[in-house]
ZATINU-395402 format. One record per residue (C-alpha): z, x, y; residue in one letter; residue number from 1. Coordinates in pm, 1 decimal. Example, Ala and Ser with C-alpha at 12.3 -4.5 7.8 and 13.67 -1.06 7.14 Angstrom:
<recs>
- z_x_y_fike_drendren
- 780.0_1230.0_-450.0_a_1
- 714.0_1367.0_-106.0_s_2
</recs>
This chain:
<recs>
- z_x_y_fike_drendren
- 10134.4_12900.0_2954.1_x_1
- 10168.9_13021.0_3318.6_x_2
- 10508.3_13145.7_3417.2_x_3
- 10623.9_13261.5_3726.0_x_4
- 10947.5_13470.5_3754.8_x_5
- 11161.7_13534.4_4015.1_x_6
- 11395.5_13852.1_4132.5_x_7
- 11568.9_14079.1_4376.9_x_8
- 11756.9_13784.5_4545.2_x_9
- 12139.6_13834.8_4570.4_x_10
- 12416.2_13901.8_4905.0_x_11
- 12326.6_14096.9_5157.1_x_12
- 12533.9_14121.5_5504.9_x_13
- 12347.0_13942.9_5832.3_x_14
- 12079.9_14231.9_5961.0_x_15
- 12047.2_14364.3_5630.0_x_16
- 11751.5_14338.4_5412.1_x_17
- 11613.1_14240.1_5083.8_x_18
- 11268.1_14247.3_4906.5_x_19
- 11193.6_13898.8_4657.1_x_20
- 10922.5_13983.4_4368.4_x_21
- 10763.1_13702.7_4149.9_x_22
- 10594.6_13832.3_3858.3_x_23
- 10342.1_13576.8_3722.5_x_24
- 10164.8_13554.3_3408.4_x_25
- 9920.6_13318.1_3208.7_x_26
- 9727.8_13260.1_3492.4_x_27
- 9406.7_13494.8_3698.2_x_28
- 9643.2_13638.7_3907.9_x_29
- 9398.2_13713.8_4209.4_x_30
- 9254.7_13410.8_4217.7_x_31
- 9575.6_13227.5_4313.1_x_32
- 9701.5_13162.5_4654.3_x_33
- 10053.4_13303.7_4629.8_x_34
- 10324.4_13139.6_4862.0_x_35
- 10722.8_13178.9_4921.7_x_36
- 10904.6_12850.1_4937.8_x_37
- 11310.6_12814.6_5038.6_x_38
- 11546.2_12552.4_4956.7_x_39
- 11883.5_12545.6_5155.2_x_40
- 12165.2_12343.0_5026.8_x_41
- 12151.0_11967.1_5089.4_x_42
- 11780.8_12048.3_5267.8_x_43
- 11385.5_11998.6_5157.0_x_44
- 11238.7_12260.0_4989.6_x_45
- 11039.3_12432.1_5328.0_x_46
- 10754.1_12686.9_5308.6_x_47
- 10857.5_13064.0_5438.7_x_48
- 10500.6_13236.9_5378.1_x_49
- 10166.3_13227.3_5200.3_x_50
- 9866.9_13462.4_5099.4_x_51
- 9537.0_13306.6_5049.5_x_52
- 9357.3_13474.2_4763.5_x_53
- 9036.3_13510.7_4899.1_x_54
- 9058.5_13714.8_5221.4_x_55
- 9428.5_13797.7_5196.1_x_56
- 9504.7_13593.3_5559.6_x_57
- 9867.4_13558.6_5599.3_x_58
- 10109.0_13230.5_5737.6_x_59
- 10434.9_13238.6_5838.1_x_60
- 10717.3_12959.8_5904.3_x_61
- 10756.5_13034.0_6278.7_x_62
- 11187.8_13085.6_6182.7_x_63
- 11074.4_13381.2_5970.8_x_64
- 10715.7_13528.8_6199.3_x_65
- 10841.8_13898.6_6255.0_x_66
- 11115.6_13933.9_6016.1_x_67
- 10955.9_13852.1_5675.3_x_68
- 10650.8_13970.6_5537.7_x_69
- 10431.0_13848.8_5171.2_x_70
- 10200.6_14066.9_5000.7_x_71
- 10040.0_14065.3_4670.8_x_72
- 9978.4_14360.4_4403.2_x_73
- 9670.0_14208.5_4195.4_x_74
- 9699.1_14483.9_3929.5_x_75
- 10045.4_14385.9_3871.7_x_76
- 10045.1_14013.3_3909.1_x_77
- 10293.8_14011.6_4165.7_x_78
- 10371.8_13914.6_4478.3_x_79
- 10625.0_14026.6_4733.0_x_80
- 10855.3_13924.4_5016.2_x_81
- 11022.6_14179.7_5193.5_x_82
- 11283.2_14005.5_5395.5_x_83
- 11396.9_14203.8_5694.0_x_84
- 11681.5_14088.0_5967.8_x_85
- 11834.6_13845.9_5761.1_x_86
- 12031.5_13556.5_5934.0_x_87
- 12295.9_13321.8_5747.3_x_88
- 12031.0_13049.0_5795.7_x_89
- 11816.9_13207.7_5520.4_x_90
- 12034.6_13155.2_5290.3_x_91
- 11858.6_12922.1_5044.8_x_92
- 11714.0_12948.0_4689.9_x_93
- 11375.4_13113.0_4701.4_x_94
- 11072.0_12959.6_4512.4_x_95
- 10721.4_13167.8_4453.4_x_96
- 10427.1_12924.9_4407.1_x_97
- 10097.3_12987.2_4252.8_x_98
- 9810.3_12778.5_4350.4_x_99
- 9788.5_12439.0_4652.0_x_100
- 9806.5_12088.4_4676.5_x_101
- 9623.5_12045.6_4364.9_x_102
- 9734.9_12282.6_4100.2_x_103
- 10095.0_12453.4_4158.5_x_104
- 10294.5_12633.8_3933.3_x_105
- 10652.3_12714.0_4036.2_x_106
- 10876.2_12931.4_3951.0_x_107
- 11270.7_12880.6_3887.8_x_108
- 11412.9_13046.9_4223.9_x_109
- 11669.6_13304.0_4322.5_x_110
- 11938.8_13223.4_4539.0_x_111
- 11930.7_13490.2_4889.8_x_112
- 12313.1_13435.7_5046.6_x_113
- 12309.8_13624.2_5374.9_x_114
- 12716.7_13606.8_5449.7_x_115
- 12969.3_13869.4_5572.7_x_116
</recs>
């Protein structure tokens, strides 16, 4: 049974920072394409970032290019977004996704609230 779990979200003050870990099991871990999704209130669910599994290339949601960065630890099944600069707009529930268009698996999300 895959499972994909979500942490690290909480408040943090505009400019501050936070870093989002998804720790996945039941699946080959590094031969996933890991990707960050966000969900504002009353909004789609958008995509903030992805890491392609085989050469480790990088995208970025142009609202988030500079300011947030993804990366993976294979050993430890986990992937990363380290969330610098945040705005009140990212304030959202954040979803990790394993796999494409295909096969997904999803985790349950952590709400970020970036407020003062």
């Amino acid at each position: 049974q895959v499972q994909l779990a979500e942490s690290g979200g909480g408040l943090v003050q505009p400019g501050g920072s936070l870093r989002l870990s998804c720790a996945a099991s039941g699946l080959t871990f590094s031969r996933y394409s890991m990707s960050w999704y966000r969900q504002a209130l009353g909004k789609e669910r958008q995509l903030v970032a992805a890491m392609f599994n085989a050469a480790g290339s990088t995208m970025y949601a142009d609202s988030v290019k500079g300011r947030f960065t993804i990366s993976r630890d294979n050993a430890k099944n986990t992937v990363y977004l380290q969330m610098n600069s945040l705005k009140p707009e990212d304030t959202a529930v954040y979803y990790c996704k394993a796999g494409g268009t295909i096969t997904a698996y999803w985790g349950q999300g952590t709400q970020v609230t970036v407020s003062s």
